[in-house]
C-alpha positions in Angstrom: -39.5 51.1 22.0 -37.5 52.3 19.1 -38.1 55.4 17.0 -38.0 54.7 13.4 -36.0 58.1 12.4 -34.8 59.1 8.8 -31.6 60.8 8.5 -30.5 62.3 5.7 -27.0 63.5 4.3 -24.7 64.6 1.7 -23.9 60.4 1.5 -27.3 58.9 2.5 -30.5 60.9 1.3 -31.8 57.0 1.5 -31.3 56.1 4.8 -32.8 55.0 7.6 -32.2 54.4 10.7 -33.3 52.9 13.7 -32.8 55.4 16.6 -33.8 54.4 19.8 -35.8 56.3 22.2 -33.7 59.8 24.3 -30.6 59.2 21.4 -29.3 61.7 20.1 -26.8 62.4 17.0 -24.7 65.0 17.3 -22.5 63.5 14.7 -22.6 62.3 11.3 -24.4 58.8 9.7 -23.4 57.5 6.2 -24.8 55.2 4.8 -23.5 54.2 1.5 -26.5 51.7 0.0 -30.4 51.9 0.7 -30.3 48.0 2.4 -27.6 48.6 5.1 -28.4 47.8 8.7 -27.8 50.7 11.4 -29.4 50.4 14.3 -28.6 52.8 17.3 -30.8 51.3 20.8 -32.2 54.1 24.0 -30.4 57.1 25.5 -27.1 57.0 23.3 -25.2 59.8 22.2 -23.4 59.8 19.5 -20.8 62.7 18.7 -18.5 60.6 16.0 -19.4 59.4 12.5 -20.9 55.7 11.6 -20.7 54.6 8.3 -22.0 51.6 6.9 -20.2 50.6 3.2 -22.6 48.2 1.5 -25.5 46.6 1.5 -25.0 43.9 3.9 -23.5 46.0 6.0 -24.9 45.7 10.1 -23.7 48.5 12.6 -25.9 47.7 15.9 -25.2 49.7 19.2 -27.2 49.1 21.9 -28.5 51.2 25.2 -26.6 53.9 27.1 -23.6 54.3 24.5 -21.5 57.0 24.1 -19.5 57.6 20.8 -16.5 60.6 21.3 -16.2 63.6 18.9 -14.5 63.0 15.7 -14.3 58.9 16.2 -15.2 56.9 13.4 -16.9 53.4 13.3 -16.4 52.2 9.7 -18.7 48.7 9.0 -18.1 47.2 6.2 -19.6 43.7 7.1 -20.8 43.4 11.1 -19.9 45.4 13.8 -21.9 45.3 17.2 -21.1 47.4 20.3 -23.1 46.5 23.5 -25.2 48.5 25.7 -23.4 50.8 28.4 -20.0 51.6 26.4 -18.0 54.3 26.5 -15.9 55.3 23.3 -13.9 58.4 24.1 -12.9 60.8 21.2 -10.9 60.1 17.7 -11.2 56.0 18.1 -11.5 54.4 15.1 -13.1 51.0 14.8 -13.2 49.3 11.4 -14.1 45.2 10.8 -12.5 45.4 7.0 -8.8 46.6 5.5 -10.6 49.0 3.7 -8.3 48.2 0.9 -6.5 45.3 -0.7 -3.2 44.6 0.5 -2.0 43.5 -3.1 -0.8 46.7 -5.2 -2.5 45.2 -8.4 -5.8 45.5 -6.5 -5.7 49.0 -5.1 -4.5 50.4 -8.6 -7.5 52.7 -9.6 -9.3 52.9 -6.3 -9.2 56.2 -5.8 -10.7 56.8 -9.3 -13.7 54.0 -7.9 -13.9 56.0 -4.6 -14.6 59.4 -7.0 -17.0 57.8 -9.1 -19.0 55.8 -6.1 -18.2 52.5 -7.2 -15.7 51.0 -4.9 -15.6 47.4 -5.4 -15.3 45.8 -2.1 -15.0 42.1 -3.3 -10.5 42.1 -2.7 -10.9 43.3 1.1 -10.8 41.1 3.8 -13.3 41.5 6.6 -14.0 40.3 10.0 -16.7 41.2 12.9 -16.0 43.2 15.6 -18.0 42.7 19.1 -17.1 45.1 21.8 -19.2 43.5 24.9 -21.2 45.8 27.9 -19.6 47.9 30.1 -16.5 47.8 27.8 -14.5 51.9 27.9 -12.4 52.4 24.9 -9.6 55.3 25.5 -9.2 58.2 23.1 -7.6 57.8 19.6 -7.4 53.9 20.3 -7.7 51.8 17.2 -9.7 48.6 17.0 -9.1 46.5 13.8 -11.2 43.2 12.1 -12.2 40.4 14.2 -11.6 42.0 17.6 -13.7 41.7 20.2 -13.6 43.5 23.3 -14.7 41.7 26.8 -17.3 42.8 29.1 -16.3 45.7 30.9 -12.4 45.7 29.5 -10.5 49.1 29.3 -8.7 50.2 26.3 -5.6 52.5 27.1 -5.6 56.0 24.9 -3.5 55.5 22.1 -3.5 51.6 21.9 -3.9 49.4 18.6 -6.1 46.2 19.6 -5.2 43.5 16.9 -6.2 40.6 19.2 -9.1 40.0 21.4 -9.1 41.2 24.9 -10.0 39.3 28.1 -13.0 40.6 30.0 -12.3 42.7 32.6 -8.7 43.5 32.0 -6.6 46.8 30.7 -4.5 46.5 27.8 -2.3 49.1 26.1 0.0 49.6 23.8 1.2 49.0 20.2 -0.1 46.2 19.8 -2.3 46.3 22.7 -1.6 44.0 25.5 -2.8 43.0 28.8 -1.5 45.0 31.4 -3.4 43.9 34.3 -6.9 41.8 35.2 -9.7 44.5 37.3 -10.2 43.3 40.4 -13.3 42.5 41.6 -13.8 46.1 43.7 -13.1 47.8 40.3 -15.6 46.0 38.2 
């Protein structure tokens, strides 16, 4: 059974949460309108930041996750992370650009950013799913419409652009399979 647990801060004095039961924050949670979804399931810990950009915005971890020190899950439409993952410290995971890729559009963004009105409506988004059992290496870098295989390993350092198998390691930028796990290793 879940806890229902405010949380405020400098960029959410609205939010809440839904913190599951033994989790604890040790990190930071923004969440930048009143109606976005974060929901955080039973004995996680999570040392990074999570922030959720608009309203239908939907970060949902599950059971037994750990998020590193200094990583930082940025949801601006859906991202889900299973139960019994492991992200190590300064990954980022984002499921949007974050800004347009045309010139014209990003003119005067940092002047929206200042003011708190960022208009999201130019940038391209795309879930991200990273499945159970799944261990995602420090300062690894997961990008829009990835998702990440049941119990798949993400070298340290890597750039995932493309989905990756279950069960496999990939590396590299971009990431890439190196090998499949083999059974004993699963």
């Amino acid at each position: 059974m879940s806890l229902l647990t405010k949380i405020m801060g400098k960029f959410a004095p609205h939010l809440v949460a839904e913190i599951g039961k033994n989790t604890k924050i040790k990190g930071r949670i923004e969440c930048r309108h009143p109606s976005a979804i974060i929901n955080i399931g039973e004995d996680s810990l999570v040392t990074g930041v999570l922030v959720a950009e608009v309203a239908n915005s939907q970060l949902i971890i599950g059971n037994r996750v750990f998020i590193g020190g200094h990583s930082l899950i940025d949801c601006l439409g859906k991202i889900t992370i299973e139960d019994d993952v492991l992200i190590s410290y300064q990954v980022i995971i984002m499921d949007s650009d974050n800004h347009s890729i045309r010139a014209s559009e990003r003119v005067g963004d940092l002047k929206r950013w200042q003011n708190q009105q960022y208009d999201w409506k130019h940038i391209q988004s795309a879930p991200v799913v990273i499945r159970s059992k799944a261990w995602i290496g420090a300062r690894a870098i997961i990008t829009k419409g990835v998702e990440i295989g049941e119990g798949a390993i993400v070298a340290a350092g890597s750039v995932v652009t493309k989905n990756v198998p279950s069960y496999t390691i990939v590396g590299g930028n971009p990431a890439r399979v190196i090998r499949e796990l083999n059974a004993d290793e699963r």
